[in-house]
C-alpha positions as CSV (number, residue, x, y, z in Angstrom):
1,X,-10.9,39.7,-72.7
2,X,-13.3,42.4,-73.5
3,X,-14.2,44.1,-76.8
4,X,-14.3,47.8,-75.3
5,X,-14.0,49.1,-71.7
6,X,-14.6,52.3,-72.7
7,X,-16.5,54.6,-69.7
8,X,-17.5,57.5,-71.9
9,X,-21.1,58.1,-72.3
10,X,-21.6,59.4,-76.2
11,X,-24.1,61.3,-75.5
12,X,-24.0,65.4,-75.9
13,X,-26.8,66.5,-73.7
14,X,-28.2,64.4,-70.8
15,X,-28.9,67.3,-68.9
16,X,-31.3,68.2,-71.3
17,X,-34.6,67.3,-73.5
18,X,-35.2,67.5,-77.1
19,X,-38.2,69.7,-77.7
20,X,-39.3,71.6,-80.5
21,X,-36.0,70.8,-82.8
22,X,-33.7,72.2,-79.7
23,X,-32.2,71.0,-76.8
24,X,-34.2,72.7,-73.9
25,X,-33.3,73.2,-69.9
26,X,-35.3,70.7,-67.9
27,X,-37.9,72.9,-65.6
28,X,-36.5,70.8,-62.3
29,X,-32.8,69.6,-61.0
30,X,-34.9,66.2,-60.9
31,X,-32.5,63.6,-62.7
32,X,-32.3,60.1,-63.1
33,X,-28.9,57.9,-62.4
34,X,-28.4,55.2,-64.8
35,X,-26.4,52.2,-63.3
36,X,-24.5,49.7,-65.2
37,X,-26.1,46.2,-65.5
38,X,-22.8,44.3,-65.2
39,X,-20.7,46.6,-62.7
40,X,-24.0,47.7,-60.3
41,X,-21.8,51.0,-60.7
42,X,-23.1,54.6,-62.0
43,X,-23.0,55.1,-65.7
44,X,-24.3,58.0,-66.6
45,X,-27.8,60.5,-65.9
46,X,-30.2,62.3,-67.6
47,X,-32.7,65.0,-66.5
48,X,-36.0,63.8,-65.2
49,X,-39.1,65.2,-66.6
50,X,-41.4,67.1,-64.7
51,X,-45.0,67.7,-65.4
52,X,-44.0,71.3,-67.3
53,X,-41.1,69.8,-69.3
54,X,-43.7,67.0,-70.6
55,X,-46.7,69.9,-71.8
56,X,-44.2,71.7,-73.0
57,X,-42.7,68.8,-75.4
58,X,-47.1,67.9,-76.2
59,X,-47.5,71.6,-77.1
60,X,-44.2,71.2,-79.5
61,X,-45.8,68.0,-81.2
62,X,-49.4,69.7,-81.5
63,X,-48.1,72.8,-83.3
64,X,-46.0,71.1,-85.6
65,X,-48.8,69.0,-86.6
66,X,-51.1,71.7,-86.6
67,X,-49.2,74.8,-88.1
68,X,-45.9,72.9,-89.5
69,X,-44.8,71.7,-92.9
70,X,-44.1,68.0,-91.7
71,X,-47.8,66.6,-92.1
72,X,-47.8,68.8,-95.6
73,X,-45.2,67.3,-97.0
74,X,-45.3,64.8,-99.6
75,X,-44.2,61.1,-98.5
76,X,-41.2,61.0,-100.8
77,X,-40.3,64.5,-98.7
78,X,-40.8,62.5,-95.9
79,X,-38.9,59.7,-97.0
80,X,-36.0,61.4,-96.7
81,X,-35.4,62.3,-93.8
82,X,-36.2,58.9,-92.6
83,X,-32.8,57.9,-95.0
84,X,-31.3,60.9,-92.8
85,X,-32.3,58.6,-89.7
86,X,-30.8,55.6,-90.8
87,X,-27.8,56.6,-91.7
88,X,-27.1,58.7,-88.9
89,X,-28.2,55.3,-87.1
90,X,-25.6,53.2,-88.8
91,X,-22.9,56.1,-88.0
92,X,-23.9,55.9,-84.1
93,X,-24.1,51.5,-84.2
94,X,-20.9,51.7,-81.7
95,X,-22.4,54.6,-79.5
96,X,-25.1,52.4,-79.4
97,X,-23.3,49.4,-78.8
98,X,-21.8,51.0,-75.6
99,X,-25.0,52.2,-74.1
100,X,-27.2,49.2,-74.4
101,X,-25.3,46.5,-72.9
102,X,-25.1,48.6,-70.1
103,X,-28.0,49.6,-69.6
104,X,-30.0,46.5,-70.0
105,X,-27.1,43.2,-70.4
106,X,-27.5,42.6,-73.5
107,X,-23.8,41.2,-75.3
108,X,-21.9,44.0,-77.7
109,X,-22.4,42.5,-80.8
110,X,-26.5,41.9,-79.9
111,X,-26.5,45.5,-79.0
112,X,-25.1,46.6,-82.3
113,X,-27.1,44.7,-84.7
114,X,-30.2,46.1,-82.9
115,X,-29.0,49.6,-83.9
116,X,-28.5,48.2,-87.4
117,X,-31.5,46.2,-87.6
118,X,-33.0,49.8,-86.6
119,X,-31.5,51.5,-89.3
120,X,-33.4,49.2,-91.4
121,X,-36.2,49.6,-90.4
122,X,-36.1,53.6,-91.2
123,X,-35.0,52.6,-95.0
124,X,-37.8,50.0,-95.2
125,X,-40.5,52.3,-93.9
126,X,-38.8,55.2,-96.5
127,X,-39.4,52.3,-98.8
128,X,-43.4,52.4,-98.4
129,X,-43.3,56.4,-99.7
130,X,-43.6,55.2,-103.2
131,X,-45.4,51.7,-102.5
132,X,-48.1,51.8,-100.1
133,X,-51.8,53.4,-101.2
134,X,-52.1,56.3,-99.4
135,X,-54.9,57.7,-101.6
136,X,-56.7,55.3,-103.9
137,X,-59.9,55.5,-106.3
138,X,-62.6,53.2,-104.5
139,X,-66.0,52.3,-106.1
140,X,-69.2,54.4,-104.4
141,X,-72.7,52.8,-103.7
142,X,-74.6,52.7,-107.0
143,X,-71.6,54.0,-109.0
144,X,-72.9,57.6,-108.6
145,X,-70.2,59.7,-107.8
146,X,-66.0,59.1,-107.5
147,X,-65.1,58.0,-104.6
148,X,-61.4,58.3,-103.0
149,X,-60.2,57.0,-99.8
150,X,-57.7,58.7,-98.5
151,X,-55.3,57.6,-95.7
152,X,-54.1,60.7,-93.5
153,X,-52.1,61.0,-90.4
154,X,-53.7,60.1,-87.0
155,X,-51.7,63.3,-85.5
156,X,-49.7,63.7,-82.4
157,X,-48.4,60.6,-81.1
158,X,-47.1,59.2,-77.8
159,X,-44.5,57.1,-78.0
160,X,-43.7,55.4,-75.2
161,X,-41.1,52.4,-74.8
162,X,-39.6,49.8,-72.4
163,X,-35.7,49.4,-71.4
164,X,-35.0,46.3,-72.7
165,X,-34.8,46.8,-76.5
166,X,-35.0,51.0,-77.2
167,X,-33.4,51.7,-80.5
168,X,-35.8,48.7,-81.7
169,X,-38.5,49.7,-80.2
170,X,-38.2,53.0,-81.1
171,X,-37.7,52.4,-84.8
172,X,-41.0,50.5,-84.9
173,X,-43.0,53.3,-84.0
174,X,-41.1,56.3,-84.9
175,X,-40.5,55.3,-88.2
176,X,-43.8,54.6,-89.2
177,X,-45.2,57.4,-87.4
178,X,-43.1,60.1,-89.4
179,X,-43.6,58.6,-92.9
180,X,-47.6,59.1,-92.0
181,X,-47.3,62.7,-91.5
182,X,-47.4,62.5,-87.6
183,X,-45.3,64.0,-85.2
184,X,-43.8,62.1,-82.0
185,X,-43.2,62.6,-78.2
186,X,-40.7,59.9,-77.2
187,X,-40.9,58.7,-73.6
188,X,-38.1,57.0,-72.9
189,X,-37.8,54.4,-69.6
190,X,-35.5,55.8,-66.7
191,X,-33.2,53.4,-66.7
192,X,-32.1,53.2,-70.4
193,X,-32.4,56.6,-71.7
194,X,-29.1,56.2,-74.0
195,X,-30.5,55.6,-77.6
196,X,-33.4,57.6,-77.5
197,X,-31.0,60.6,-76.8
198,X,-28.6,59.4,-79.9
199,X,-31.9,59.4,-81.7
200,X,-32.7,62.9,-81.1
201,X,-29.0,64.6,-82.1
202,X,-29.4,62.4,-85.2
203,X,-32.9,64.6,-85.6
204,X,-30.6,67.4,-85.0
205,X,-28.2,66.8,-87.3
206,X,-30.2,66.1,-89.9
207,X,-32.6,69.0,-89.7
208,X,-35.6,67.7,-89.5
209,X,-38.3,70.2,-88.9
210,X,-38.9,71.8,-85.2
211,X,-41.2,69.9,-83.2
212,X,-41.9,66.7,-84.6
213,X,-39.5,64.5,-82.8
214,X,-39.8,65.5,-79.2
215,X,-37.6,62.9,-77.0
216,X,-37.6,63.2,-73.1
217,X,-37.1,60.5,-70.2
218,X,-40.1,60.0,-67.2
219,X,-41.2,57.8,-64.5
220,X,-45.0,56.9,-64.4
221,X,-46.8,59.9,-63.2
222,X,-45.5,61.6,-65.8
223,X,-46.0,59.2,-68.7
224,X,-49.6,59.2,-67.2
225,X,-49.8,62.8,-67.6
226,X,-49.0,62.0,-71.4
227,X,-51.1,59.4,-71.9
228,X,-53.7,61.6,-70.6
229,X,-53.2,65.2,-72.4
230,X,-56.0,65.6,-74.9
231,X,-53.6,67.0,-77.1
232,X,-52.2,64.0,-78.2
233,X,-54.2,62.0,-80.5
234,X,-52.7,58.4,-80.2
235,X,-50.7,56.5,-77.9
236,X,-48.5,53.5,-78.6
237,X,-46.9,51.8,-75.4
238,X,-44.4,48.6,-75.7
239,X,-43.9,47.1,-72.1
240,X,-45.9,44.8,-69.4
241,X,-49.8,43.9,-69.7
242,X,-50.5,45.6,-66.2
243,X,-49.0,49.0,-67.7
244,X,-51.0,48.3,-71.0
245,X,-54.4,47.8,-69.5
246,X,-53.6,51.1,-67.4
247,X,-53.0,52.6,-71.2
248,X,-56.2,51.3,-72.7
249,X,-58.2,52.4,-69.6
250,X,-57.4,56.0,-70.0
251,X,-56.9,56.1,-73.5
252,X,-60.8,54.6,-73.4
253,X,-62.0,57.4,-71.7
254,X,-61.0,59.7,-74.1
255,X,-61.0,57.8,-77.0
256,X,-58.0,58.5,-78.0
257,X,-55.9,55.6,-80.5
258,X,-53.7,53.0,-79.2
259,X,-51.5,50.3,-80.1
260,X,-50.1,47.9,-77.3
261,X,-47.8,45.6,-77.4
262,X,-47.4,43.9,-74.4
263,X,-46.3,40.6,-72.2
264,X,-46.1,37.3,-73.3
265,X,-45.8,33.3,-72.1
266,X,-45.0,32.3,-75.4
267,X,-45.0,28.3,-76.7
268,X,-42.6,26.1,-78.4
269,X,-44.6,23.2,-79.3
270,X,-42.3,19.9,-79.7
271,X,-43.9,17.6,-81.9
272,X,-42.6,13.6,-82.0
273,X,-40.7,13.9,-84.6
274,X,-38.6,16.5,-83.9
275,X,-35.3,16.3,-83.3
276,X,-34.7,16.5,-79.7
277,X,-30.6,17.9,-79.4
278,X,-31.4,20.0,-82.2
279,X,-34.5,21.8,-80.7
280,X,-32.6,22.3,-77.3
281,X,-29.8,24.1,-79.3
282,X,-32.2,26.2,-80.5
283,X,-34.3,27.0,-77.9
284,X,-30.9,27.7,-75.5
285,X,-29.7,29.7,-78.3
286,X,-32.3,32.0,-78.7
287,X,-33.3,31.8,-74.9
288,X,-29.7,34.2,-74.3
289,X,-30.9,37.3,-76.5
290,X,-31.1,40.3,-74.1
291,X,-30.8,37.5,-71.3
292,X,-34.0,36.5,-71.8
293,X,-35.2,39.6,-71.5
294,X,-37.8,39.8,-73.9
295,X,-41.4,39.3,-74.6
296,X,-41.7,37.2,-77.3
297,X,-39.1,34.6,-76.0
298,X,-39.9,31.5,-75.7
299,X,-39.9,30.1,-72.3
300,X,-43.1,27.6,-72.0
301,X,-41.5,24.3,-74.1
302,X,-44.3,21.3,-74.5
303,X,-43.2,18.5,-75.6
304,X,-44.8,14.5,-75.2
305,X,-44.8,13.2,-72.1
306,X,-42.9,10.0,-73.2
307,X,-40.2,12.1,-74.4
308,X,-40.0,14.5,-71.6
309,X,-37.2,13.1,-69.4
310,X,-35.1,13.2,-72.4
311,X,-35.5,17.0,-73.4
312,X,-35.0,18.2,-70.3
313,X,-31.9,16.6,-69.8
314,X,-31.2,17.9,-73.5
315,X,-32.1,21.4,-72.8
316,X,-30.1,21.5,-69.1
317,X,-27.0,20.1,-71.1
318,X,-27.0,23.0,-73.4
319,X,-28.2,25.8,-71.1
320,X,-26.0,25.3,-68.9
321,X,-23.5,25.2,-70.7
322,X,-24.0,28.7,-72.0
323,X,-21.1,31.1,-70.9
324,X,-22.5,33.7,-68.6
325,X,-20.1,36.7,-67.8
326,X,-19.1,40.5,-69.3
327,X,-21.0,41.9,-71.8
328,X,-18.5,43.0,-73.9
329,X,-16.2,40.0,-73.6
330,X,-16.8,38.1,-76.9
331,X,-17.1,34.9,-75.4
332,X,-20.2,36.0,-73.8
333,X,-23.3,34.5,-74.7
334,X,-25.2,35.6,-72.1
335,X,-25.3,39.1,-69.7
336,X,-26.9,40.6,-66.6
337,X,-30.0,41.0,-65.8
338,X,-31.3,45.2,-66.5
339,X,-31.7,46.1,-63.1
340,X,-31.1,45.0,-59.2
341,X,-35.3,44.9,-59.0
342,X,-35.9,42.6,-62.2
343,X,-32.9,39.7,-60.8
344,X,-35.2,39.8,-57.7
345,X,-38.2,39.3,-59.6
346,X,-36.8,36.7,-61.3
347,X,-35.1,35.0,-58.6
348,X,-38.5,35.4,-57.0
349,X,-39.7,33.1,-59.6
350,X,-37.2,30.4,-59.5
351,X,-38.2,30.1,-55.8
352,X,-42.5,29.7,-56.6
353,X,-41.4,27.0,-58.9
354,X,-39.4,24.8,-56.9
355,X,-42.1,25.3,-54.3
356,X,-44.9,24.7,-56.5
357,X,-43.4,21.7,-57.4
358,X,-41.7,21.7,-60.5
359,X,-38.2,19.7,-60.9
360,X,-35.2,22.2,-61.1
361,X,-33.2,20.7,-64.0
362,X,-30.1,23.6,-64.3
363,X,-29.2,27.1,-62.8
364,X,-31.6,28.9,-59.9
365,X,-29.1,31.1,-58.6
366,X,-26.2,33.4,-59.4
367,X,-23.5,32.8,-61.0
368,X,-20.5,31.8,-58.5
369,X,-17.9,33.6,-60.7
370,X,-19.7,36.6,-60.8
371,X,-19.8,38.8,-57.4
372,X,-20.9,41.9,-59.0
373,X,-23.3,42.7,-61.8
374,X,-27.4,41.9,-62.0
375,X,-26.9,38.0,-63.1
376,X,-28.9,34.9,-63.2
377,X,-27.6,31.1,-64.1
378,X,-29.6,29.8,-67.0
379,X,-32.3,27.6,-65.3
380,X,-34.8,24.8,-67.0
381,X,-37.5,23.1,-65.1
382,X,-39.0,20.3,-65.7
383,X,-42.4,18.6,-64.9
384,X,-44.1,21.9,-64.5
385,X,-47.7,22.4,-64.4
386,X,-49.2,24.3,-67.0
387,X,-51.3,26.2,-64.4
388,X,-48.3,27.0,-62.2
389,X,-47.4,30.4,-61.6
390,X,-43.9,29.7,-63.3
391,X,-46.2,28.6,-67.0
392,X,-48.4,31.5,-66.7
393,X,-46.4,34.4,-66.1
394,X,-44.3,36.2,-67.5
395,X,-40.6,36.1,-65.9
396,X,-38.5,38.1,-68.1
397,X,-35.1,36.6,-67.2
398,X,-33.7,33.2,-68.8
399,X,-35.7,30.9,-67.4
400,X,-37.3,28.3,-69.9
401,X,-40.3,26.0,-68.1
402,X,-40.6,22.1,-70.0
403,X,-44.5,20.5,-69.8
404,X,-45.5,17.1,-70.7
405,X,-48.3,16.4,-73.2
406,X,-50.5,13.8,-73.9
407,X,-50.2,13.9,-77.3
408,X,-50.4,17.0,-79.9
409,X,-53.8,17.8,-79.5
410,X,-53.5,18.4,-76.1
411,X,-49.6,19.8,-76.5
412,X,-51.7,22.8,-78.3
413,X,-54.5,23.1,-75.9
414,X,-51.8,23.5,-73.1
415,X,-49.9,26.2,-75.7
416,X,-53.2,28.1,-76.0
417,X,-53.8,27.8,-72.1
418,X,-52.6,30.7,-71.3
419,X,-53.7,34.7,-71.1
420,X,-51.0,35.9,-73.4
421,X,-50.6,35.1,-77.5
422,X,-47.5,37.2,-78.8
423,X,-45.0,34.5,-80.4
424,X,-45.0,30.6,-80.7
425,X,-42.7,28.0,-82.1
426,X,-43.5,24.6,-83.5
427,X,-40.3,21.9,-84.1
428,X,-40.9,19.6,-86.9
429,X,-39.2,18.2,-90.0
430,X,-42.6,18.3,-91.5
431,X,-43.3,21.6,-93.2
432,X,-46.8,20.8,-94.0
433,X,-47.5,19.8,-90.4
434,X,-45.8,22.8,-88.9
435,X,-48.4,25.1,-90.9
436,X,-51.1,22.8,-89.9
437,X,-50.4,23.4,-85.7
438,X,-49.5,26.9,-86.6
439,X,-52.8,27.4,-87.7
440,X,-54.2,26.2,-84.0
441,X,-52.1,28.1,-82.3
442,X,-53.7,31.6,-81.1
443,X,-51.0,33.5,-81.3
444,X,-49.2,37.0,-83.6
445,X,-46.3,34.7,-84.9
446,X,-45.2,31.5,-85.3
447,X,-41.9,30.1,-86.2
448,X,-40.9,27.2,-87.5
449,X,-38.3,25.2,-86.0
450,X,-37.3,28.3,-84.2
451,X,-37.4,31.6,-82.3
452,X,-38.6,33.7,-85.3
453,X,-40.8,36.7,-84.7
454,X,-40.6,39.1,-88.2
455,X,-40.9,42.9,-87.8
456,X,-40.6,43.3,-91.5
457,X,-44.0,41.5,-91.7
458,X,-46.1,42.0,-88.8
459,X,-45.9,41.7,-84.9
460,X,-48.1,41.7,-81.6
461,X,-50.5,39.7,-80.1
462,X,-53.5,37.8,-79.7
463,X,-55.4,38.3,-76.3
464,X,-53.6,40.0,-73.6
465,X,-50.3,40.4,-75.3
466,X,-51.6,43.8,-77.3
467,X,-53.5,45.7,-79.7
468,X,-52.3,46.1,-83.5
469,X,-49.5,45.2,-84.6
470,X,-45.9,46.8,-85.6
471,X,-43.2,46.3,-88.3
472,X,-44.3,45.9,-92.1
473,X,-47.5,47.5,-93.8
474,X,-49.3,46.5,-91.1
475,X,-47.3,48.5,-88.9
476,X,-48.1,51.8,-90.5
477,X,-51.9,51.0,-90.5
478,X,-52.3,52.4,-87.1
479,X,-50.7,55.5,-87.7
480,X,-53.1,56.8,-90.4
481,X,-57.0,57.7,-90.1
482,X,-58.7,56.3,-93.4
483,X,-61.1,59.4,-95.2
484,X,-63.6,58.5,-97.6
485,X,-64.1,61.6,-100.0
486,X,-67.1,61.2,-102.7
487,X,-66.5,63.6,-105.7
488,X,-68.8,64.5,-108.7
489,X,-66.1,63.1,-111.1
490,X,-62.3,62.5,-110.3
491,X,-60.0,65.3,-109.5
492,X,-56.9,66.6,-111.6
493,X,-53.9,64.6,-110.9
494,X,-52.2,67.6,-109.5
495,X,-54.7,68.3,-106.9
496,X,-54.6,65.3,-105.1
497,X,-53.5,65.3,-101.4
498,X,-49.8,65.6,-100.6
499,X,-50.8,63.3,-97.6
């Protein structure tokens, strides 16, 4: 039985962008057809942007950061509107629930708890108005002099996110990004369009001012063409290390700002006295998010040789056992795959492993019950090589590899063997001993006992999984450009910057 078979799209304009506060006619009839994940039937479409409809929504962002009140305003003025956001969020959590499974497979009640999760993430950065020290009083060489540094907005931003998590994803930049005084051009991916569209009527409907939230949907050349424009003064890209070192490249030639957050291969370190049934639970468990489907997951699993047999008949027991169907039936713990192109990929995968050797435990194919719809079986290999092609890249699709150790010492050697460092795990009773190997581990989080990445702190990566990080204080970081400012004596309290 499903929660909701409803077909209709809540979405106002799809034939349209969001640029400078209104809902503009795209320059082309170019559109893009969004299927759904589970059906492999149309959904919906939205206009495709063309070269013109992209400068156009640049030249919106660059004079409302140049000429508009948004980067004048105070942060408590600011603030508010990021409240606006988040309730108009929480209004639109089953609009949002309706889109996202379809687009991208993962379960209804995932789907709406992102959008909530989202919503928080507008309060929290509202929040940091009246916390975070945008101007403060510094000491100056030899004391001569007052000296002030003063955190201001970096300026136009490109925003560009993946498919697989986009009301997330666009709340960690967004969100930030607006309560430094920037304004945005949101890229959203072709084939899940949905929530950056609910975004935009929520910036509609709440009046923010014309032209700093700019939302409109493009393939590549186009996103190139944004990443590009010297009119925008910093990029920040969530999606695949190829696409990121793209990014970086042209971003370096101008030297314009970015923050990347990118693939990852991440551990889960299984020390001896960690409870075997109990970590397969957990890794199974968390494994099923977004089916798999995301960067951080944690899909390399190390544990000691001696106990190796054991887990992976522990963590094939479970996996397998996980109930693969309809998105919105609630029974479902796991959905389809995004797209017809990513189950290839990963069924592409399954195949290098069992030929490179490693011991298929559960899964590698489809699901027999299902004849339509973008699905994998949950699949666990054993014995795999920490060199194999399986352990070192990323698969995006639930498929969890298991590699013997020697012993601890050489469990994290084989975690840190790898080109990516965005999220680890370590199972262990031992508290103190968890923080010990988390401190070995070169990676931008590590859980304990579990899959538990934390926006509201901090996240990215070490190495090849990105540049800066998002969520938290440290998220806002790379939003504003420090100033230092060196006075004869301090200023009057009411002449300090609104920004």
């Amino acid at each position: 039985m499903s929660t909701s078979v409803s077909q209709v799209v809540p979405i106002r304009h799809a034939d349209r962008f969001f640029i400078g506060g209104a809902w503009v006619e795209p320059s082309s009839v170019s559109a893009i057809q969004v299927i759904n994940a589970a059906t492999e039937e149309p959904f919906f479409s939205v206009a495709e942007a063309q070269e013109a409809d992209m400068s156009r929504a640049v030249a919106a962002a660059r004079t409302a950061f140049d000429e508009g009140p948004w980067p004048r305003m105070t942060h408590a003025e600011r603030a508010h509107y990021l409240r606006g956001i988040a309730a108009g969020l929480r209004q639109r959590e089953e609009d949002i629930g309706q889109i996202h499974p379809r687009e991208a497979g993962a379960v209804y009640s995932i789907a709406r708890a992102l959008a909530v999760d989202a919503a928080s993430q507008f309060d929290s950065y509202a929040d940091l108005a009246g916390t975070f020290p945008f101007e403060e009083p510094m000491p100056t060489t030899g004391g001569v002099g007052y000296g002030l540094l003063v955190r201001e907005p970096v300026g136009v931003v490109g925003a560009i996110i993946p498919w697989n998590g986009p009301i997330s994803l666009i709340a960690l930049k967004v969100a930030p990004a607006l309560l430094a005084g920037c304004t945005v051009i949101l890229k959203s991916a072709p084939n899940a369009p949905g929530e950056a569209y609910i975004l935009a009527e929520i910036a509609e409907s709440i009046g923010l001012p014309p032209g700093v939230l700019n939302i409109v949907t493009a393939d590549r050349p186009v996103s190139e063409l944004l990443v590009r424009d010297p009119r925008v003064d910093k990029i920040t890209f969530t999606g695949s290390t190829a696409a990121g070192r793209r990014i970086a490249s042209i971003c370096g030639e101008r030297i314009a700002r970015c923050t990347l957050e990118l693939g990852g291969k991440s551990a889960a370190v299984i020390l001896d006295d960690a409870d075997l049934a109990v970590a397969a639970a957990t890794l199974a468990g968390a494994e099923c998010m977004i089916s798999g489907q995301v960067c951080a997951s944690l899909t390399r699993v190390v544990v000691s040789r001696d106990r190796h047999d054991h887990f992976v008949e522990a963590l094939a027991g479970t996996f397998s056992q996980v109930r693969v169907g309809d998105p919105y039936d609630p029974q479902t713990q796991l959905g389809p795959l995004a797209a017809s192109r990513q189950r290839d990929r990963v069924e592409g995968y399954i195949a290098k492993g069992i030929a490179e050797g490693a011991t298929l435990a559960t899964g590698g194919g489809r699901p027999a019950h299902l004849s339509r719809g973008w699905y994998v079986e949950p699949t666990v290999f054993g014995n795999v090589d920490n060199s194999s092609t399986i352990a070192q890249e990323e698969i995006f699709g639930p498929v969890l590899s298991v590699i013997p150790a020697d012993n601890e010492r050489h469990a994290v050697a084989i975690a840190n063997d790898s080109i990516y460092g965005l999220n680890a795990a370590v199972f262990t009773p031992d508290i103190d001993r968890a923080r010990e190997v988390a401190s070995q581990l070169r990676s931008g989080s590590v859980g304990h006992n579990g899959f538990r990445p934390d926006t509201a702190i901090a996240f990215g990566g070490f190495k090849q999984s990105g540049i800066g990080r998002e969520g938290g204080r440290e998220g806002l970081l790379p939003y504003l450009e420090p100033k230092t400012i060196v006075l004869d004596g301090p200023p009057s309290p009411t002449s300090a910057s609104s920004v």
